[in-house]
Biopython code that builds the backbone (N, CA, C, O; Angstrom):
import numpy as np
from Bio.PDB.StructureBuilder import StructureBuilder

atoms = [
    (1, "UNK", "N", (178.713, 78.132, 159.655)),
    (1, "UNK", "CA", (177.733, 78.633, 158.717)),
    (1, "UNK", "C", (177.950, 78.003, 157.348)),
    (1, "UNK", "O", (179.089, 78.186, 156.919)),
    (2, "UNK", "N", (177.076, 77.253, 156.495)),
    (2, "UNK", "CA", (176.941, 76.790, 155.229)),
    (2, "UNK", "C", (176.569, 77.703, 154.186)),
    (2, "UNK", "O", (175.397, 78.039, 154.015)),
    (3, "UNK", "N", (177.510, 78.112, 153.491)),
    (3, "UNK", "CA", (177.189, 78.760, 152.561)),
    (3, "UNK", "C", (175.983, 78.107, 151.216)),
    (3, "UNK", "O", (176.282, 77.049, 150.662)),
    (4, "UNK", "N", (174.865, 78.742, 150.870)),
    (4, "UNK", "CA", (173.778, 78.334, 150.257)),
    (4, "UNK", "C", (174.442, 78.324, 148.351)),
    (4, "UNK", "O", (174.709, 79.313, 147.668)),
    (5, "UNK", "N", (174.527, 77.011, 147.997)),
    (5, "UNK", "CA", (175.302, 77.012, 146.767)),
    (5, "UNK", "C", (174.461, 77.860, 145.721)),
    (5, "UNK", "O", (174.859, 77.509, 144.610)),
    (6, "UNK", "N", (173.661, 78.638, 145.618)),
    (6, "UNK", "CA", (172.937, 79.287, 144.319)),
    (6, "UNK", "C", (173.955, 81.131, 144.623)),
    (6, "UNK", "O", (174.372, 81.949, 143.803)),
    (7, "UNK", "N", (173.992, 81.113, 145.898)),
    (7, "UNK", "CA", (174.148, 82.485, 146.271)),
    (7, "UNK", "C", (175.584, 82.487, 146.207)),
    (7, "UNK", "O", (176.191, 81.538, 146.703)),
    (8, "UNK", "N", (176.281, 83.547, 145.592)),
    (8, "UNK", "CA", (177.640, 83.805, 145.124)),
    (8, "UNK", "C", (177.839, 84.918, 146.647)),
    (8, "UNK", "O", (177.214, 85.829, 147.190)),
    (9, "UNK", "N", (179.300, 84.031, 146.880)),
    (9, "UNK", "CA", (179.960, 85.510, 147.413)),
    (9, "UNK", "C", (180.448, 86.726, 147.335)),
    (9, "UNK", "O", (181.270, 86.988, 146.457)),
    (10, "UNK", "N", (179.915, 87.933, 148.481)),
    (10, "UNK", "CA", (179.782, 89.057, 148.586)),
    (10, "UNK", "C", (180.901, 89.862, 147.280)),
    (10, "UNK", "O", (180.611, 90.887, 146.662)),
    (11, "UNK", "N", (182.159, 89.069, 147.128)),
    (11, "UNK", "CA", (183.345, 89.508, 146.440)),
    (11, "UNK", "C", (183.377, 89.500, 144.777)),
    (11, "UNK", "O", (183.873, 90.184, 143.882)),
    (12, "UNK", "N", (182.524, 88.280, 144.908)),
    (12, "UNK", "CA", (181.942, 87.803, 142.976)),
    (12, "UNK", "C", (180.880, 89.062, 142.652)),
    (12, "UNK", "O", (180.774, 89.611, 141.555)),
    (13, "UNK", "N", (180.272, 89.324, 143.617)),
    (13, "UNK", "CA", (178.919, 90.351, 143.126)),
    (13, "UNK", "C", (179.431, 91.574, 142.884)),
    (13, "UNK", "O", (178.696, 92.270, 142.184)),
    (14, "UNK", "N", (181.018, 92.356, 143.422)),
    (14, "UNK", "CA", (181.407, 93.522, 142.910)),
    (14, "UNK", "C", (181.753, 93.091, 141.403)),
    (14, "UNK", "O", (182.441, 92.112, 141.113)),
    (15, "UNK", "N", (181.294, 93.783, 140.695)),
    (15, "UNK", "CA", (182.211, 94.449, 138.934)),
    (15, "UNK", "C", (182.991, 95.700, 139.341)),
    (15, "UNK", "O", (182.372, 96.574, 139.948)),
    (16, "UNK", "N", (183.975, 95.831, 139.134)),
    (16, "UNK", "CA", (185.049, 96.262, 139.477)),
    (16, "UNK", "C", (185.682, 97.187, 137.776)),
    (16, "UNK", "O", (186.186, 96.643, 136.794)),
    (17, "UNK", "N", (185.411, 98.584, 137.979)),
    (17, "UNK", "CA", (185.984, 99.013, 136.368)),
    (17, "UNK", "C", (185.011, 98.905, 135.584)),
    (17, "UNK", "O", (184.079, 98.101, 135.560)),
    (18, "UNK", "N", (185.346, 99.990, 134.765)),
    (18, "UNK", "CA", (184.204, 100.175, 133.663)),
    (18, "UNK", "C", (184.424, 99.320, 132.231)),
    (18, "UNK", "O", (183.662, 99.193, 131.273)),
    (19, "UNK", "N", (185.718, 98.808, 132.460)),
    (19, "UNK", "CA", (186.246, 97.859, 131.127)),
    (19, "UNK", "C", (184.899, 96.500, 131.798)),
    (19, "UNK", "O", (183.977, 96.119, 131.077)),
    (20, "UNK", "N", (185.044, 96.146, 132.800)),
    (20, "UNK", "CA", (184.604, 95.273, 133.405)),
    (20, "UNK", "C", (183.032, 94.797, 133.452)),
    (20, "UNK", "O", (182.528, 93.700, 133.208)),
    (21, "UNK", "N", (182.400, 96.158, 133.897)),
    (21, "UNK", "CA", (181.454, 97.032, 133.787)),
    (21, "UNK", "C", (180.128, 96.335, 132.304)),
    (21, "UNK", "O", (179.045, 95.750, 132.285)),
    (22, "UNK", "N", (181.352, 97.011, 131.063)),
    (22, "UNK", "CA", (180.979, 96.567, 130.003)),
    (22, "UNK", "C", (181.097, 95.223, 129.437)),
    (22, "UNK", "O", (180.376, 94.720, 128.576)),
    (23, "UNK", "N", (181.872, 94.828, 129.899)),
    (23, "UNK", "CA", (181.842, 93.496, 129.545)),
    (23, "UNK", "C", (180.183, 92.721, 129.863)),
    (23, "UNK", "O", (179.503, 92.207, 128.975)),
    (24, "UNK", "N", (179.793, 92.802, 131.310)),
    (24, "UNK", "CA", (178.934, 92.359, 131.871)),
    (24, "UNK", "C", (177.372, 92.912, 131.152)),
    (24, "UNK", "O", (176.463, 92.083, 131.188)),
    (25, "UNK", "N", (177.147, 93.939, 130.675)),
    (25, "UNK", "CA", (176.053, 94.523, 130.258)),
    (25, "UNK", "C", (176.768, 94.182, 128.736)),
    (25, "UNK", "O", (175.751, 93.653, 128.285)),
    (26, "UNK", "N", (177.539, 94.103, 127.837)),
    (26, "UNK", "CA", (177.573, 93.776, 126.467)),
    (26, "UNK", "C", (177.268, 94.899, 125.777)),
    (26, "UNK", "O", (176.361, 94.920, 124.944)),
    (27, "UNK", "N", (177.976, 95.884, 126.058)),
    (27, "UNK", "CA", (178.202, 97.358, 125.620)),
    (27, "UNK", "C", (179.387, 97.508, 125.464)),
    (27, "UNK", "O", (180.227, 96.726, 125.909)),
    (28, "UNK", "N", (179.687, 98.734, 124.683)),
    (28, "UNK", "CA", (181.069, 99.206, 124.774)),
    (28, "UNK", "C", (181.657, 99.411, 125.753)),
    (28, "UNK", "O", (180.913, 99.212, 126.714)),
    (29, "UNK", "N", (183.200, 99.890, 126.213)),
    (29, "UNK", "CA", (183.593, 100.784, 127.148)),
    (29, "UNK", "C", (183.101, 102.290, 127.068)),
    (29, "UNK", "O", (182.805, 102.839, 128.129)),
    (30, "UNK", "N", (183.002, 102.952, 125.943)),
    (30, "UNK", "CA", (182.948, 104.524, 125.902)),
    (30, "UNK", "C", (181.202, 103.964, 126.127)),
    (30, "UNK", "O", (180.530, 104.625, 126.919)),
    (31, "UNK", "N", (180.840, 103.314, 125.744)),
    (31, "UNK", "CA", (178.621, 103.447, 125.862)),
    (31, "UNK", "C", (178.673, 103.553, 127.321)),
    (31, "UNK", "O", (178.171, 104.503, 127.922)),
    (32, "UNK", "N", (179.191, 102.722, 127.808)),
    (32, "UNK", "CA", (179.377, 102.172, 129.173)),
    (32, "UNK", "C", (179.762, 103.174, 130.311)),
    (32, "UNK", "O", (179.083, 103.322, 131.327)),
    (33, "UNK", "N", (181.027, 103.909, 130.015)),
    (33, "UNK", "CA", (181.136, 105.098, 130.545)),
    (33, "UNK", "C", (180.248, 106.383, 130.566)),
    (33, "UNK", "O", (180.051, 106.981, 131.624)),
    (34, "UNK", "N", (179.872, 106.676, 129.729)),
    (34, "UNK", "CA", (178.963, 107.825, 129.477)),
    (34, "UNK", "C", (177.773, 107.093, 130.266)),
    (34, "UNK", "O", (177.362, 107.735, 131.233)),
    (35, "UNK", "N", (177.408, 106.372, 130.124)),
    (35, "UNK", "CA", (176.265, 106.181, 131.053)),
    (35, "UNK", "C", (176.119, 105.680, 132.253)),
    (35, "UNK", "O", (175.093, 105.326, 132.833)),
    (36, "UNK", "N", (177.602, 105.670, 132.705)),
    (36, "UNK", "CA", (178.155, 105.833, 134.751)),
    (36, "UNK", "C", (178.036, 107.106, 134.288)),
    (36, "UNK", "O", (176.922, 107.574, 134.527)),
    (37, "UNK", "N", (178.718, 107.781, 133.757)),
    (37, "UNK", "CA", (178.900, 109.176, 134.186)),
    (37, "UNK", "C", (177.790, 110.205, 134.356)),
    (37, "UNK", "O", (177.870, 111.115, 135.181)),
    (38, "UNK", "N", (176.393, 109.965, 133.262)),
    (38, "UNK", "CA", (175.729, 110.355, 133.550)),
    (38, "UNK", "C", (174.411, 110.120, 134.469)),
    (38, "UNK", "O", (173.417, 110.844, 134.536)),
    (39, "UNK", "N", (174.704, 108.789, 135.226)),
    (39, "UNK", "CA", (174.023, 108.285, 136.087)),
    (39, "UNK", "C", (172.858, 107.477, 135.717)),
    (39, "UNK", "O", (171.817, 107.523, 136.372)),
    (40, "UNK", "N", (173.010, 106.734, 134.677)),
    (40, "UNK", "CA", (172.092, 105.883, 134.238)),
    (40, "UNK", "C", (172.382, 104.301, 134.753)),
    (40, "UNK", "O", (171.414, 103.543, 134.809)),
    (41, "UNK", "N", (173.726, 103.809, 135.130)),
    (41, "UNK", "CA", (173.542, 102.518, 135.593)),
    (41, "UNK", "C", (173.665, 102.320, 137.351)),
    (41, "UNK", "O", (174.397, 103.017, 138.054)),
    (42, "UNK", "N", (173.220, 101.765, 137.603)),
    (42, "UNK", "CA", (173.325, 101.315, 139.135)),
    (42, "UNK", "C", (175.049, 101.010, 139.756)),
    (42, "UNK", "O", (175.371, 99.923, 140.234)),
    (43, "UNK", "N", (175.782, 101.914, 139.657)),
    (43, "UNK", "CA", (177.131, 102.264, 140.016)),
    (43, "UNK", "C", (177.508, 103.611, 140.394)),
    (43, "UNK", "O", (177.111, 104.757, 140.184)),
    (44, "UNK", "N", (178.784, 102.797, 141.281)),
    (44, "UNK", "CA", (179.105, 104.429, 142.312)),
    (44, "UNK", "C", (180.752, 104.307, 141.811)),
    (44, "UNK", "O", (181.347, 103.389, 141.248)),
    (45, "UNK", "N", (181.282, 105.886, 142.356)),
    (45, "UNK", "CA", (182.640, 105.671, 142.283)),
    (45, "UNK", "C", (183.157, 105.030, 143.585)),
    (45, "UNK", "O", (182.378, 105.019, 144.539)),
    (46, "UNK", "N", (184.303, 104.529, 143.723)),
    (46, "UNK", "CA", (184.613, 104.021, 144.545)),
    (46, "UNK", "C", (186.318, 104.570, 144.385)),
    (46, "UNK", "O", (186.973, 104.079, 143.465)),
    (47, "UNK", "N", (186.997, 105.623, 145.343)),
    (47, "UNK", "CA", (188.145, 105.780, 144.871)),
    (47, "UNK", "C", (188.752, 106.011, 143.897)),
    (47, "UNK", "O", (189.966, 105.855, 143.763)),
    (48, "UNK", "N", (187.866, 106.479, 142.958)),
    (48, "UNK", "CA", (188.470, 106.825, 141.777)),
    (48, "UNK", "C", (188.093, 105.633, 140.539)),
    (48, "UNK", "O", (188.420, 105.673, 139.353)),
    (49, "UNK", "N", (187.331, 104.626, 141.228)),
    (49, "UNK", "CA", (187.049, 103.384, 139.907)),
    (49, "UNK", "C", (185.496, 103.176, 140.182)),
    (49, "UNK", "O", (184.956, 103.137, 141.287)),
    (50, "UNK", "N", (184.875, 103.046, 138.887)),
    (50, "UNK", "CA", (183.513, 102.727, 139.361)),
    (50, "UNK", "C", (183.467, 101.312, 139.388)),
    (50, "UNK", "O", (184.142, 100.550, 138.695)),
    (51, "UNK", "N", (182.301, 100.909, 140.560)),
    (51, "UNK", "CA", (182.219, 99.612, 140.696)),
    (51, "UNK", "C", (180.373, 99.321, 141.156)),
    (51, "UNK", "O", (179.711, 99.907, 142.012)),
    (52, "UNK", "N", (179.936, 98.150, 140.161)),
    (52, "UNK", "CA", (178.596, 97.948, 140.479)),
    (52, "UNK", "C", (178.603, 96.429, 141.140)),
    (52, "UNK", "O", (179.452, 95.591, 141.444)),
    (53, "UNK", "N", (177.163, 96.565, 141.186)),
    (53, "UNK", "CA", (176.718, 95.231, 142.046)),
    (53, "UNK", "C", (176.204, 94.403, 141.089)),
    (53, "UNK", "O", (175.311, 95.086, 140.587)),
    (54, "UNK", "N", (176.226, 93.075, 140.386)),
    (54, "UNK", "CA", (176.316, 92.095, 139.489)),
    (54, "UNK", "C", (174.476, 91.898, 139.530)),
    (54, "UNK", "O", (173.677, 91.733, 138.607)),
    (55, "UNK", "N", (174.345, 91.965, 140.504)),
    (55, "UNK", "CA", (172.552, 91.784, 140.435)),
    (55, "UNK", "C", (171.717, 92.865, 140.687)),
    (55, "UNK", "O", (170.550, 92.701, 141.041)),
    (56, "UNK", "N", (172.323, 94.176, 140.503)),
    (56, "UNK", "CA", (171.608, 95.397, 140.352)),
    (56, "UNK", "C", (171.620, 95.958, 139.234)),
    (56, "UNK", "O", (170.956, 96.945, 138.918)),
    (57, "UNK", "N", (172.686, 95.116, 138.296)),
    (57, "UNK", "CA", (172.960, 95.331, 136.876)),
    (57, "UNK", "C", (171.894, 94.682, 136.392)),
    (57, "UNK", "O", (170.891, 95.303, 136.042)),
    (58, "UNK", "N", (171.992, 93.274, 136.309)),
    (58, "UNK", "CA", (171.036, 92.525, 135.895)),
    (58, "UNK", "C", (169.679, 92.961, 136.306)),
    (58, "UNK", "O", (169.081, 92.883, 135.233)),
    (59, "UNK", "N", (168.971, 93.298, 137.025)),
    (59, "UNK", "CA", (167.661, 94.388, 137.374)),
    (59, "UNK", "C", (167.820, 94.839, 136.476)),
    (59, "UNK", "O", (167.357, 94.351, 135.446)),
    (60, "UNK", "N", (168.518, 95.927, 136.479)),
    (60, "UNK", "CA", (168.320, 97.187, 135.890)),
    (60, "UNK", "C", (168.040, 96.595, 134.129)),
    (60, "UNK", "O", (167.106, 97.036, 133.460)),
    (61, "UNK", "N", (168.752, 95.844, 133.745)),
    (61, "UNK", "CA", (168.364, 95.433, 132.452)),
    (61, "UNK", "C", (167.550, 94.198, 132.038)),
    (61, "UNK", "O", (167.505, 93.561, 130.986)),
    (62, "UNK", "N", (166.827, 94.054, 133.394)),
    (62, "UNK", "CA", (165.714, 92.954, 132.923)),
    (62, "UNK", "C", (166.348, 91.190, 132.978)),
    (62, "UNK", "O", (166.004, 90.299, 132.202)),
    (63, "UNK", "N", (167.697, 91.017, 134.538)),
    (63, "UNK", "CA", (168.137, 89.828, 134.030)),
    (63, "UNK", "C", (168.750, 89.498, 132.790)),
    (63, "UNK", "O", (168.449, 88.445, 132.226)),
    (64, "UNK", "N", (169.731, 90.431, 132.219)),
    (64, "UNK", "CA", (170.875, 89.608, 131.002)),
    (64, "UNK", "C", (170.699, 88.450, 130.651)),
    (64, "UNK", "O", (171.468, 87.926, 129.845)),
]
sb = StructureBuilder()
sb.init_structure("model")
sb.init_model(0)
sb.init_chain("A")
sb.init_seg("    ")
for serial, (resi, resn, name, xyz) in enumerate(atoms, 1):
    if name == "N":
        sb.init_residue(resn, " ", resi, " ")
    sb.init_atom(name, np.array(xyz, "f"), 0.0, 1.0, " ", f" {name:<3s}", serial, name[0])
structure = sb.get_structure()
């Protein structure tokens, strides 16, 4: 199987952490948190860490 060079692997597309999180959206950590917590970004907990999907982020804010 050839991997299609535009499409990133399954492992690049987790954000991993809300330090992480924010980095990617260009928010704070505390903006960033409060709005996992209150269910405004496209992230779940996962074990105790939230973790989103890199192109459900970008949706959600119109492509960064």
């Amino acid at each position: 199987m050839e991997q299609n060079k535009t499409e990133q692997p399954a492992a690049l597309e987790l954000i991993w952490g809300c330090k992480a999180i924010s980095e990617e959206i260009e928010r704070s950590q505390r903006a960033t948190f409060h709005l996992l917590e209150r269910g405004e970004l496209p992230a779940k907990k996962v074990g105790g860490r939230w973790v989103a999907v890199r192109r459900a982020l970008r949706a959600h804010f119109g492509a960064l």
